[in-house]
C-alpha positions in Angstrom: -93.2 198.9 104.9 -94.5 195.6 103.9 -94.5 192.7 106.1 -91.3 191.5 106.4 -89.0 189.8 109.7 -86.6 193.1 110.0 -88.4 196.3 111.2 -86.9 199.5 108.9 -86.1 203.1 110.2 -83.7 206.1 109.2 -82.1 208.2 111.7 -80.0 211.3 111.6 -76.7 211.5 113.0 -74.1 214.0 112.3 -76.1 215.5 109.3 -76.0 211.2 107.8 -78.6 209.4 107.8 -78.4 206.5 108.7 -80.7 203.1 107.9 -81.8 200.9 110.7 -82.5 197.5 110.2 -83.9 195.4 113.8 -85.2 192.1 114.6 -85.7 191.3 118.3 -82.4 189.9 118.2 -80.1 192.0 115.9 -80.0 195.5 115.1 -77.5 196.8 112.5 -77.1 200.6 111.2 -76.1 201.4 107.8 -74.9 204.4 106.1 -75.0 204.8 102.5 -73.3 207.7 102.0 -70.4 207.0 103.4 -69.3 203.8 101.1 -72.9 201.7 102.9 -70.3 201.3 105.9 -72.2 199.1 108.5 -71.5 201.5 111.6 -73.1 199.2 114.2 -73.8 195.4 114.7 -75.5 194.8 117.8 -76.7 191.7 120.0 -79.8 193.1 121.4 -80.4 189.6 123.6 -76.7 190.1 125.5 -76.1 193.7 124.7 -72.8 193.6 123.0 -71.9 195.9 120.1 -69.9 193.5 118.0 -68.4 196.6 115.7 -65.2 198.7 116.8 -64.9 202.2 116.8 -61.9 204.5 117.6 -61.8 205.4 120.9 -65.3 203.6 121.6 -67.2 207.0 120.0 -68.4 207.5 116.7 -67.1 210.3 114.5 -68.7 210.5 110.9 -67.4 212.2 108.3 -66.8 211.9 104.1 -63.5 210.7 102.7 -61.9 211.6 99.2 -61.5 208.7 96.8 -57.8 209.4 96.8 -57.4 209.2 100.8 -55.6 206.4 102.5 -57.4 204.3 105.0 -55.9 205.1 108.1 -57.2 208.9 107.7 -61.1 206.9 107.8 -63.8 206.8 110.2 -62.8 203.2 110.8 -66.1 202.3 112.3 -67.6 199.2 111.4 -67.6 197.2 108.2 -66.2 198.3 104.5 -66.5 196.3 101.2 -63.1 196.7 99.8 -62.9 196.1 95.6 -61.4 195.8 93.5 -58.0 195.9 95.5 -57.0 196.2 99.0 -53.9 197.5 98.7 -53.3 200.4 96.4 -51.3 199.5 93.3 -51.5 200.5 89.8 -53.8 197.8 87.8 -54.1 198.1 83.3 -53.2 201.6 84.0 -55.4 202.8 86.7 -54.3 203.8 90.1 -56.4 201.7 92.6 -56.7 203.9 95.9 -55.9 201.9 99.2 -58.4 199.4 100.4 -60.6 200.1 96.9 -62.9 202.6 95.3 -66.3 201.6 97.4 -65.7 202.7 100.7 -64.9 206.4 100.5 -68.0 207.0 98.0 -71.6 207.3 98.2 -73.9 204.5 98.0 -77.6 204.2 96.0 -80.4 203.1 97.9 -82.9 201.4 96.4 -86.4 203.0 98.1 -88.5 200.1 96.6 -86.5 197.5 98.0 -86.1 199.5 101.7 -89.7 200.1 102.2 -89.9 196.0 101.9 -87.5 195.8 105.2 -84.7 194.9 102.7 -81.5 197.2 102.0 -80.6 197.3 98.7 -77.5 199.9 97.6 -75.2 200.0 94.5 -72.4 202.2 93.4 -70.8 202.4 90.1 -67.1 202.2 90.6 -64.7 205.5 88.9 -62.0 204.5 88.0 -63.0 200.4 87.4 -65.6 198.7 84.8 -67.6 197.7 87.5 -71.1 198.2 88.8 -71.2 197.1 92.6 -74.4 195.9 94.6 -75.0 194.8 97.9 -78.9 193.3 99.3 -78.7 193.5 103.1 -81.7 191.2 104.8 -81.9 190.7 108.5 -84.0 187.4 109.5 -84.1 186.4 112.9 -80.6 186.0 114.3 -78.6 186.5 111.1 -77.8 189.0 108.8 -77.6 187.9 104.7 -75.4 189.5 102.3 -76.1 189.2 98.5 -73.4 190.8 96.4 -73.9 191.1 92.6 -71.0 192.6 90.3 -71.4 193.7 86.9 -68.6 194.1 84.1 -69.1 197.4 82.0 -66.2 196.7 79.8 -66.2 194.3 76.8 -63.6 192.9 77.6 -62.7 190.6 80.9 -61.7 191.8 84.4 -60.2 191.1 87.4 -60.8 191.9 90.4 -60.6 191.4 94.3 -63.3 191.6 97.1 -63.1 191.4 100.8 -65.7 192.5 103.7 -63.4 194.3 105.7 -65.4 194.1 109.5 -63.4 195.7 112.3 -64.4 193.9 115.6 -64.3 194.7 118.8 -62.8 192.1 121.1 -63.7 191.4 125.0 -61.7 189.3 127.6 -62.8 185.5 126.9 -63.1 185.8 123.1 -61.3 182.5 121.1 -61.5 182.1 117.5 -62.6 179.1 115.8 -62.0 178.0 112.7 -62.3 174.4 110.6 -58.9 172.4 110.9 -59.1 172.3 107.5 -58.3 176.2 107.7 -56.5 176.3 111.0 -53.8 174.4 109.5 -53.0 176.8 106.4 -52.1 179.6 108.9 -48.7 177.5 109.9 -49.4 177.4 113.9 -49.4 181.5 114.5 -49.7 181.5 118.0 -52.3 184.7 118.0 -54.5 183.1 116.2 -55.8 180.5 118.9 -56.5 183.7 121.5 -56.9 186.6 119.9 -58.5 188.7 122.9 -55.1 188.0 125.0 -52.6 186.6 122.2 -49.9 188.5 120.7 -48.3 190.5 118.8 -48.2 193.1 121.9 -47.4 196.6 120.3 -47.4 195.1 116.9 -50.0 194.3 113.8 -50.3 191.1 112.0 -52.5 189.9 108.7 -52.4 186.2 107.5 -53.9 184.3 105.3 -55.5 180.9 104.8 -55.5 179.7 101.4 -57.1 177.5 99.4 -60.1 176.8 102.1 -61.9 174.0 102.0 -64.8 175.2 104.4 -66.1 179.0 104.6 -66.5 179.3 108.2 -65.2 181.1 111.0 -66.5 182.6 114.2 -65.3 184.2 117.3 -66.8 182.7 121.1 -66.8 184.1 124.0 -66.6 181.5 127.0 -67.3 184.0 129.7 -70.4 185.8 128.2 -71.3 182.9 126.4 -72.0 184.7 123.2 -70.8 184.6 120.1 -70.4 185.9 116.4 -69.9 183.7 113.2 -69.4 184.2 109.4 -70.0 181.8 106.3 -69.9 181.7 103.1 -69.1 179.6 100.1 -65.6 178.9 99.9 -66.0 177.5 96.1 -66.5 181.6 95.1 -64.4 182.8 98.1 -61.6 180.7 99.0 -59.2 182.7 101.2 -59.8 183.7 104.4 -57.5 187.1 106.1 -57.4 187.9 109.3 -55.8 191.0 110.6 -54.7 191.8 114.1 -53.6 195.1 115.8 -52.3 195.5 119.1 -51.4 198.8 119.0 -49.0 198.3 116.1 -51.5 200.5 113.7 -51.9 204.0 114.3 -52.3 202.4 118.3 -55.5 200.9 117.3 -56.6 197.9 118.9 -58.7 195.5 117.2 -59.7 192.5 114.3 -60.4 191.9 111.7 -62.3 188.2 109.9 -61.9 188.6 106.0 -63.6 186.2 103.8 -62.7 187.1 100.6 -61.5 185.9 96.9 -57.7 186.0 97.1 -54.5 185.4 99.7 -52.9 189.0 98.8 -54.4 192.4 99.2 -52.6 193.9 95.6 -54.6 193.3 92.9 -52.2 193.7 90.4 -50.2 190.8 92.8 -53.0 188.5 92.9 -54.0 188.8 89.1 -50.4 188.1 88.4 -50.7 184.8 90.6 -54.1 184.2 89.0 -55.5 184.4 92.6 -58.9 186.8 92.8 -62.3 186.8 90.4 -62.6 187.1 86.7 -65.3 188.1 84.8 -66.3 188.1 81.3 -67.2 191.4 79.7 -70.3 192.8 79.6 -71.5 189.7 82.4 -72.2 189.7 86.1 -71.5 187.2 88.9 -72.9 187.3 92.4 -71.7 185.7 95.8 -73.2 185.6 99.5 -72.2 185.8 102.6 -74.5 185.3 106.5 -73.1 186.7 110.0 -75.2 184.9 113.0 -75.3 186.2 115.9 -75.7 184.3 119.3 -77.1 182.9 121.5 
């Protein structure tokens, strides 16, 4: 490995391997077999693991392309394109929450032995050719996304990071007012740790955003976790909430991402979501810090 401010390893774990990048502030775990789902996102200065898991244990384990979400690992953080929701887009059948997450990644060994993460997939069912650059520097991990149109001819599509947290007593969200005030004063987003819906589940949306920011703070441990990004290529923001209400999971969800509905054949109809010429590529990026 060449010199570089992220320290590289692979581990095994349940017959995955699994990639290792670790500063001394961060360490985040990365498998690319299983859709490059970031399985672990942890503050090494205060300890917490900022990544949910069922049950607080991890279980890996492949997925079909056809399987619904729910029936997941649901550890740690997805990419979801070029739909959320499944629905039937020019013909194809879009599976639930995409066509990245339940399928194996590339890794590019070039890149990796440089302390950088590089993986791609090209898509089944979609036109698309899908890669992600992962670079940990400092206390900050960096997401570069590039997507490529096969086709001749123009597609749409939707994106989303899809990061189920793990929440802790003392956690608030904040958010620009800018933002705040597209949400139309839900109550559970000012507390989400303690807020409800009690024994329910709840996604909103915030759209058009002026400011690609959000983070969660924790006033009793003093530590905290935000996201940014450019909110000229993504300009919705999701956020999903469970109290119990899915499957009895409990957890949330921050969702920068390029439309304000999870259908793709909805959004494309509302001219919401990306478009992109045939045969071209665009790219987008995307930083979660971690502190203090």
């Amino acid at each position: 490995m060449t010199s570089s401010a992220a320290h590289c390893s692979i581990r095994q774990f349940e017959g995955f391997a699994i990639y290792v990048l670790r500063t001394a502030a961060i360490e985040i775990a990365v498998v690319p077999e299983l859709g490059a789902k970031i399985i672990s996102l942890r503050n090494l200065r205060t300890q917490r693991e900022w990544l949910w898991r069922p049950k607080d244990s991890l279980e890996l384990f492949k997925n079909s392309p056809q399987d619904d979400f729910s029936a997941s690992t649901l550890v740690g953080i997805d990419e979801c394109l070029p739909t959320i929701a499944p629905c039937t887009w020019r013909g194809r059948l879009l599976p639930d929450h995409g066509e990245v997450w339940s399928c194996p990644w590339v890794v590019d060994q070039t890149e990796w032995q440089r302390g950088t993460l590089r993986t791609s997939i090209k898509l089944e069912k979609s036109p698309f050719e899908f890669e992600r650059t992962l670079q940990l520097r400092k206390d900050y991990l960096q997401f570069d996304y590039k997507l490529s149109n096969l086709a001749a001819m123009e597609e749409h599509f939707i994106w989303a990071i899809h990061p189920l947290l793990r929440l802790m007593e003392g956690d608030e969200l904040e958010l620009p007012e800018s933002t705040r005030s597209l949400f139309n004063g839900k109550v559970w987003i000012d507390a989400v740790a303690t807020a409800s819906p009690q024994n329910e589940c709840c996604k909103a949306f915030a759209h058009p955003v002026r400011e690609g920011r959000a983070a969660i703070k924790n006033s009793v441990q003093g530590d905290w976790l935000e996201f940014t990004w450019d909110a000229d290529t993504n300009n919705a923001l999701g956020l999903w909430l469970t109290r119990g209400g899915w499957h009895g999971h409990h957890h949330f969800a921050i969702e920068p991402t390029n439309a304000a509905h999870d259908s793709l054949a909805v959004a494309a109809g509302l001219q919401h979501g990306g478009v992109i010429a045939g045969c071209a590529s665009t790219g987008w990026q995307l930083s979660i810090r971690l502190g203090p």
